[in-house]
C-alpha positions as CSV (number, residue, x, y, z in Angstrom):
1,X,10.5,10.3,38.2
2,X,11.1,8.7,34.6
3,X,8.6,7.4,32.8
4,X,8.8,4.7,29.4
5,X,5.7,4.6,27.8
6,X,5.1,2.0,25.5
7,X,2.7,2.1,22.5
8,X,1.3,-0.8,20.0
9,X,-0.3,-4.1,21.1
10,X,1.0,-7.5,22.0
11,X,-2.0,-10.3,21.1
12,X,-3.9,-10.5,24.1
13,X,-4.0,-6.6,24.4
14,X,-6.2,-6.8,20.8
15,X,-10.6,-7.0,21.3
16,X,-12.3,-7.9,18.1
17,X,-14.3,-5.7,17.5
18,X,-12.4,-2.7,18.8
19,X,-12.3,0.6,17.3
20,X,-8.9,2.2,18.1
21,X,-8.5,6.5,16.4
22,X,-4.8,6.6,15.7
23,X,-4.2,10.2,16.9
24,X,-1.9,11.3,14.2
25,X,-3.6,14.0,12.2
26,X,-1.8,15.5,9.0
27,X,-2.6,18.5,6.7
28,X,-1.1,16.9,3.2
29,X,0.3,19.9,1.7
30,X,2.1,20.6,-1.8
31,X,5.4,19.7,-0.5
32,X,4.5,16.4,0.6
33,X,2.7,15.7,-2.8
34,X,6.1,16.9,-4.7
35,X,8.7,14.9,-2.7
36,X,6.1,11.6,-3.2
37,X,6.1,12.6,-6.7
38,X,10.2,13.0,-6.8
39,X,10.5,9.8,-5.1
40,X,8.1,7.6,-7.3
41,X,7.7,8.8,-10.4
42,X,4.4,7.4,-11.0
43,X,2.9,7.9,-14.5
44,X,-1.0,7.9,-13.7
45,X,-1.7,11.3,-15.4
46,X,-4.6,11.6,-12.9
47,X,-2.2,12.0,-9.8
48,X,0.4,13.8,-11.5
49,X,-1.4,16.5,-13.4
50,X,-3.7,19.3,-12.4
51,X,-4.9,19.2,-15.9
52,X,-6.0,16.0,-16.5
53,X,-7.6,15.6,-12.8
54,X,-9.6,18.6,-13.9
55,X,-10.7,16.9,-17.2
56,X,-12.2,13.8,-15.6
57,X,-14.6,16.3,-13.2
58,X,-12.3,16.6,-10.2
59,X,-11.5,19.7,-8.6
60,X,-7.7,19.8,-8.9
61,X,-4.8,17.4,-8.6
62,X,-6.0,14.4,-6.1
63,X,-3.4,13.3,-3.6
64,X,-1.7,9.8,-5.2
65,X,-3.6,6.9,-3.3
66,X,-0.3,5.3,-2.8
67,X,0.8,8.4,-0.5
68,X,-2.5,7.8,1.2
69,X,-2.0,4.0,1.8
70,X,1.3,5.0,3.2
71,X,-0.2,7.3,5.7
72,X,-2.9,4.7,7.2
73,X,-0.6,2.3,7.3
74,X,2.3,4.4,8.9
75,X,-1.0,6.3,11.8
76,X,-2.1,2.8,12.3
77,X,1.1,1.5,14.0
78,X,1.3,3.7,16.6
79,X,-1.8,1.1,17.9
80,X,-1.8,-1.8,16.2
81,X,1.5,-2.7,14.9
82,X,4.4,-0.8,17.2
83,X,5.0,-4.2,18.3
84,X,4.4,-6.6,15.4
85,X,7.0,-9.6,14.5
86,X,6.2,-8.8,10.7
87,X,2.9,-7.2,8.0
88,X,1.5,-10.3,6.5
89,X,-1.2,-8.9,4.2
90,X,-2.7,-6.4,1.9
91,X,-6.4,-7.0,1.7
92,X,-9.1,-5.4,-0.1
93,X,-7.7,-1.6,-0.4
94,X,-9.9,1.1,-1.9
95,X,-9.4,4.7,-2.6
96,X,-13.7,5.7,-3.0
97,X,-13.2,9.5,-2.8
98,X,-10.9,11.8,-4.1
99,X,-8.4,13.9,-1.1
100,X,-6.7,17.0,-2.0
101,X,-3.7,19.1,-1.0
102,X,-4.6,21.2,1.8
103,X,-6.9,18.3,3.6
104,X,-6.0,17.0,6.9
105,X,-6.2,13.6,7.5
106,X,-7.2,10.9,10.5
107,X,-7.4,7.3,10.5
108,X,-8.9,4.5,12.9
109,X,-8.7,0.9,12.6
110,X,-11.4,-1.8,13.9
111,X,-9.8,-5.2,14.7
112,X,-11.7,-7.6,12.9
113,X,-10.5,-10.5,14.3
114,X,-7.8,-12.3,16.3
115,X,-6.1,-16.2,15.7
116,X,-3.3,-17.3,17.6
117,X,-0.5,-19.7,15.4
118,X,0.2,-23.0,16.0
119,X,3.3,-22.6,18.3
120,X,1.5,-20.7,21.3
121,X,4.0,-17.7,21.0
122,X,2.2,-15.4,18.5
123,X,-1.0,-14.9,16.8
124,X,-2.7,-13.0,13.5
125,X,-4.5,-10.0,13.9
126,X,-7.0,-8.7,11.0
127,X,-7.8,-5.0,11.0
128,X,-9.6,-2.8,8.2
129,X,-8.3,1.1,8.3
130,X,-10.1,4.0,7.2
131,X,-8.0,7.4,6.6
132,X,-10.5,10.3,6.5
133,X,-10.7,13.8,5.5
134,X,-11.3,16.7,7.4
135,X,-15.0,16.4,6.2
136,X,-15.7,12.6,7.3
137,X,-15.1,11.6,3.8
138,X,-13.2,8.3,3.4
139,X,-10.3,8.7,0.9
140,X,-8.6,5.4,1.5
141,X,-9.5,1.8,3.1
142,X,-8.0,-1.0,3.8
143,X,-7.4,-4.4,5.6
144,X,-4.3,-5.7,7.1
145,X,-3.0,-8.8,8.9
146,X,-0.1,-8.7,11.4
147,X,2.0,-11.2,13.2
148,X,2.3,-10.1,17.0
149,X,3.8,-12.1,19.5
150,X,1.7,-13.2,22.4
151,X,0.8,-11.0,26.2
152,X,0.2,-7.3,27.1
153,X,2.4,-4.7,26.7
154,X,3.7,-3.7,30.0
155,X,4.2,0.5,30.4
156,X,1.4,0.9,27.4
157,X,0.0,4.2,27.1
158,X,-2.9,3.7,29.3
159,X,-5.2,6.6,27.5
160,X,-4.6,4.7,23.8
161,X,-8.0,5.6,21.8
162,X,-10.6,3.0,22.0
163,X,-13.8,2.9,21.0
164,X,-16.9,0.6,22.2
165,X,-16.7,-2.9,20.9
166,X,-18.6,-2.9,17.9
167,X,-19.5,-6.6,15.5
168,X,-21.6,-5.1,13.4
169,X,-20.0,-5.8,9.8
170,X,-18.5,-2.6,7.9
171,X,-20.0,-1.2,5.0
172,X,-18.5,-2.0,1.4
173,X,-16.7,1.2,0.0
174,X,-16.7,2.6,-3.0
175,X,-14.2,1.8,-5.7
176,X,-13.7,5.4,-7.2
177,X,-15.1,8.5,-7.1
178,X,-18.5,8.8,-8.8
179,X,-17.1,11.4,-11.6
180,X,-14.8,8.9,-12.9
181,X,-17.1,5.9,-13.6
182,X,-18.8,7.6,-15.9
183,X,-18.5,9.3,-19.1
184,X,-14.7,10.2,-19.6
185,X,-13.4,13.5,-21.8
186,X,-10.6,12.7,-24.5
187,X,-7.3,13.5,-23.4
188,X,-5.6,16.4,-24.9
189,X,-1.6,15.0,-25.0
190,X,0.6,13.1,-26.1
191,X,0.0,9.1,-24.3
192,X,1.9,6.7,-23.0
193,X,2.0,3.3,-25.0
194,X,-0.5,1.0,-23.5
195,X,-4.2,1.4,-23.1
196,X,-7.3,-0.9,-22.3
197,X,-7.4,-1.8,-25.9
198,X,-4.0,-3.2,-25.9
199,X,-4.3,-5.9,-22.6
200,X,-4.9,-9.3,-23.6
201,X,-5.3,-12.3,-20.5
202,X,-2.0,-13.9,-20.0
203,X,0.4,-11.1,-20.9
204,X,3.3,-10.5,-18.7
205,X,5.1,-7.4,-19.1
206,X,8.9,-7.6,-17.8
207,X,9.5,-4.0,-16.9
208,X,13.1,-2.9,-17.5
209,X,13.6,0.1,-15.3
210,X,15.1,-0.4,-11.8
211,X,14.9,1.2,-8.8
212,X,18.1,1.8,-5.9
213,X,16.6,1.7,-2.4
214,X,18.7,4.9,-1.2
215,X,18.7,4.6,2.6
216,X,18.2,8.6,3.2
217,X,15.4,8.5,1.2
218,X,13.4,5.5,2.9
219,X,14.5,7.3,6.2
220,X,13.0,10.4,5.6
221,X,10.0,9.0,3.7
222,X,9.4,6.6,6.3
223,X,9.5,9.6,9.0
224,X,7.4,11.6,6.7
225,X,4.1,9.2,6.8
226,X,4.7,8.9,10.9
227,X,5.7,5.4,10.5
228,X,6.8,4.7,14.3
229,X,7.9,1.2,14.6
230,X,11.9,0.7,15.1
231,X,12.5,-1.6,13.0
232,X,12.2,1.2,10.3
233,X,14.3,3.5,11.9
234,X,15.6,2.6,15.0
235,X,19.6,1.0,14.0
236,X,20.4,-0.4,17.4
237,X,17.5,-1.7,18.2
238,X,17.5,-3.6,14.6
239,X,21.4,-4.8,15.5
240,X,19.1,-7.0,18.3
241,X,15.8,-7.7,17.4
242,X,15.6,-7.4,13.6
243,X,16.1,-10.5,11.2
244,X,18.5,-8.5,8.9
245,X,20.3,-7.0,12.1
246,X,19.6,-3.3,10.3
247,X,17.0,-1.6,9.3
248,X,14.6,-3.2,7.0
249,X,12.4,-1.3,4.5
250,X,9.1,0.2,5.5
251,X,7.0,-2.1,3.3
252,X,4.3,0.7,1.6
253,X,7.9,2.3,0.2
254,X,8.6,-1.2,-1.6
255,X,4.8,-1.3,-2.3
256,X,4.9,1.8,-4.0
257,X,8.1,1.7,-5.7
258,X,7.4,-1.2,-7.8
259,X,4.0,0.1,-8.6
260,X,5.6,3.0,-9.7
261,X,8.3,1.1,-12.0
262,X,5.6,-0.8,-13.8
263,X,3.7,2.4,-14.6
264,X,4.7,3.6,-17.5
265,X,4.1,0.1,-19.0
266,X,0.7,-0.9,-17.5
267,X,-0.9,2.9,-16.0
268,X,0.1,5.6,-18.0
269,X,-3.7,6.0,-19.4
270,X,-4.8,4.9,-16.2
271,X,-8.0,7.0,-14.9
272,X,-8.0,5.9,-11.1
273,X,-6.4,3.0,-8.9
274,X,-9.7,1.0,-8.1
275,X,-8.4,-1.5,-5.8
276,X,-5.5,-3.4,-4.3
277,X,-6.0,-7.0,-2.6
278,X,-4.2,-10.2,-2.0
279,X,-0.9,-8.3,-1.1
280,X,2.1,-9.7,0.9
281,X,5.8,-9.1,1.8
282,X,7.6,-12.6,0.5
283,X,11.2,-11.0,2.2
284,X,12.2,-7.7,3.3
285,X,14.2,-5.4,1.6
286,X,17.6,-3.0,2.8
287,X,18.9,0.0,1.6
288,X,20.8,-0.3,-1.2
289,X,18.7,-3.3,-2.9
290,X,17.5,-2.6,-6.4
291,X,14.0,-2.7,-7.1
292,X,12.6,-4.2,-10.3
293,X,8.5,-4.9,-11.0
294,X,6.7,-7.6,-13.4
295,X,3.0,-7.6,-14.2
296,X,0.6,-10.1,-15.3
297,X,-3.0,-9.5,-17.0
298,X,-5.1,-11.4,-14.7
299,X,-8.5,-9.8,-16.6
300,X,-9.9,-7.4,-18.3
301,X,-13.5,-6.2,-18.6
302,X,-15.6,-3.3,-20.6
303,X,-16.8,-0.1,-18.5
304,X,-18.1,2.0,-21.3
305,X,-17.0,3.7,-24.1
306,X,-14.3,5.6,-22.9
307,X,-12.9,3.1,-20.1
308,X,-11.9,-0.4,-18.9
309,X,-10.9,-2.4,-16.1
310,X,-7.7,-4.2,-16.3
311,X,-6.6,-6.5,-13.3
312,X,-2.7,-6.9,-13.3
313,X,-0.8,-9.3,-10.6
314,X,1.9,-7.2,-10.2
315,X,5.7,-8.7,-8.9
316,X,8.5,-6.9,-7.1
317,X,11.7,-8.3,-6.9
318,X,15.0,-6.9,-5.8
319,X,18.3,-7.2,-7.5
320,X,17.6,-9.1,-10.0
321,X,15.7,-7.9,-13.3
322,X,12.0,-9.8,-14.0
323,X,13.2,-10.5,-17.7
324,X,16.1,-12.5,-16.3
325,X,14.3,-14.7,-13.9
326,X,11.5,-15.2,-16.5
327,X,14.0,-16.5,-18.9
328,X,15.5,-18.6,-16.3
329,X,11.6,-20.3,-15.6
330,X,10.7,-19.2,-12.3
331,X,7.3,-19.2,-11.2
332,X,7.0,-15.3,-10.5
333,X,3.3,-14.8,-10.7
334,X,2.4,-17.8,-8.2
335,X,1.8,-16.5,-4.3
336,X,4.8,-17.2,-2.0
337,X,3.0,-18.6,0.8
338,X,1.9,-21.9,0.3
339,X,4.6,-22.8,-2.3
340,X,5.9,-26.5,-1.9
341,X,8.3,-25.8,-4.7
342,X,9.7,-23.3,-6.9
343,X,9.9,-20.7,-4.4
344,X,11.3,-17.0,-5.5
345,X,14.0,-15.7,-3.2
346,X,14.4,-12.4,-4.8
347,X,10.5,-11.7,-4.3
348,X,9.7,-8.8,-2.2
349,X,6.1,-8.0,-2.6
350,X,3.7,-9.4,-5.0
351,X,-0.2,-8.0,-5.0
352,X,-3.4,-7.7,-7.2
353,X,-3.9,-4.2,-8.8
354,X,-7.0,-3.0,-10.6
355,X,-7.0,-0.1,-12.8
356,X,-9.7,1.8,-14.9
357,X,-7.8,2.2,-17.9
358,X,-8.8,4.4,-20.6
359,X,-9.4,2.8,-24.1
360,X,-8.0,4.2,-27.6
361,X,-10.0,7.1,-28.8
């Protein structure tokens, strides 16, 4: 007998309220924390350095938040996005507790809510994700909105976790873990340029170094955080059904990347990533595309004598560096969807970032 089994959901296979457990389940060990590292040269000295992780009162080197965003995102597909059309959103993302290599992690999404699109064909589906620790602790959370085209997925995998429908509304998370918002020790190195002190509103920073999409590397990294869906991996099926007719990108590697490429700039006296939100993929991106990254400072706000919060619209484009756009007047810093004019071709992701940045000492 041969058996297909199908995994993900079409529209009308989604419940709101539904809690499904994605039944990945990953230790996150040293190697995976070096090859992120190697890949995304991130300058938070919090992620990157045992040292300063152990200044600020955690217990060793935290796992980057990025890496974590990448893993819900990636366990989640396998039953909520295996069969999505596209990711529309970023919404809300928090990283409240601190995760460490050695931990094994888990995620499980709730479906929040479900609106079918004008056309009849498809509809939106809302999720929040939590990915957990071995202890229950919640290291990072998130919301997400996917396009999924309408029906049931015929051959699904008929024992697909679900829990009870639940409405009841979900908690608020933390923003960071309670050691950081307090009281912060001086650092004890040499610092990169930029620190609360030196943000004003309206500041765009046009971030010169650029980034090569290699397409071993998104393959491997893609297969690393169990990211399932075939578009990402899968060449022949892409030659059919994909809009580039190859593989596109996973979207938390372009995420990540440009993040990464503005950090030296905007988060190299950065104490902790306290939130992501109003995120979205303008156009996908293909091995072989150049990465480059533009921030705006959307605010800025006192937390103590050590610390700030900075809020930074930050811009990824591909192939085309930020300073030349900017020079050539193009409205960068303005959300894609809903533009009537001046819209931004090269634009590959565009979100909100808010950092706790310390101030000069």
């Amino acid at each position: 007998m041969i058996h297909t089994i199908r995994y993900g959901r079409l529209f009308d296979d989604f419940v709101p309220g539904a809690i499904y457990a994605h039944p990945w389940e990953v230790t996150v060990d040293e190697g995976m924390l070096a090859f992120f590292a190697a890949s995304f040269q991130d300058a938070n000295p919090t992620y990157a350095s045992r040292r300063a992780a152990r200044e600020l009162g955690l217990r060793d080197r935290p796992v980057h938040p990025l890496l974590l965003l990448n893993l819900g995102l990636s366990f989640s597909v396998h039953d909520v996005s295996e069969q999505a059309i596209a990711h529309l959103a970023y919404m809300d993302v928090r990283f409240p507790n601190a995760c460490y290599p050695g931990d094994t992690v888990v995620a499980a999404s709730r479906v929040i809510g479900t609106r079918p699109v004008s056309t009849g064909d498809k509809g939106v589906v809302h999720v929040r994700t939590e990915v957990s620790n071995q202890d229950g602790e919640v290291v990072c959370s998130f919301e997400r909105k996917v396009l999924v085209r309408v029906g049931n997925v015929s051959g699904r995998a008929a024992a697909l976790p679900q829990s009870p429908v639940d409405e009841r509304p979900a908690a608020p998370m933390p923003r960071a873990p309670a050691s950081l918002l307090g009281d912060l020790s001086p650092p004890r190195r040499a610092a990169f340029p930029t620190f609360w002190d030196d943000f004003e509103v309206g500041d765009v920073y046009a971030h010169e170094a650029g980034r090569t999409v290699s397409e071993a590397e998104h393959m491997q990294l893609t297969t690393l955080f169990r990211n399932s869906h075939p578009m990402h991996v899968d060449e022949r099926y892409c030659q059919k059904s994909s809009f580039a007719k190859t593989r596109v990108v996973f979207g938390g590697l372009v995420l990540a990347w440009v993040l990464s490429l503005s950090s030296r700039d905007t988060a190299g006296n950065a104490v902790w990533d306290l939130g992501l939100d109003d995120g979205a993929h303008p156009s996908g991106v293909l091995a072989g595309d150049t990465l480059y990254a533009a921030s705006s400072v959307v605010a800025k706000e006192e937390r103590g004598k050590d610390a700030g919060i900075v809020v930074l619209r930050v811009i990824g484009l591909k192939n085309t560096p930020a300073r030349v756009l900017l020079e050539r007047g193009a409205d960068l810093f303005t959300p894609e969807l809903g533009k009537t004019a001046g819209r931004v071709p090269e634009k590959a992701v565009e979100i909100t970032r808010t950092l706790l940045v310390r101030r000069r000492t």
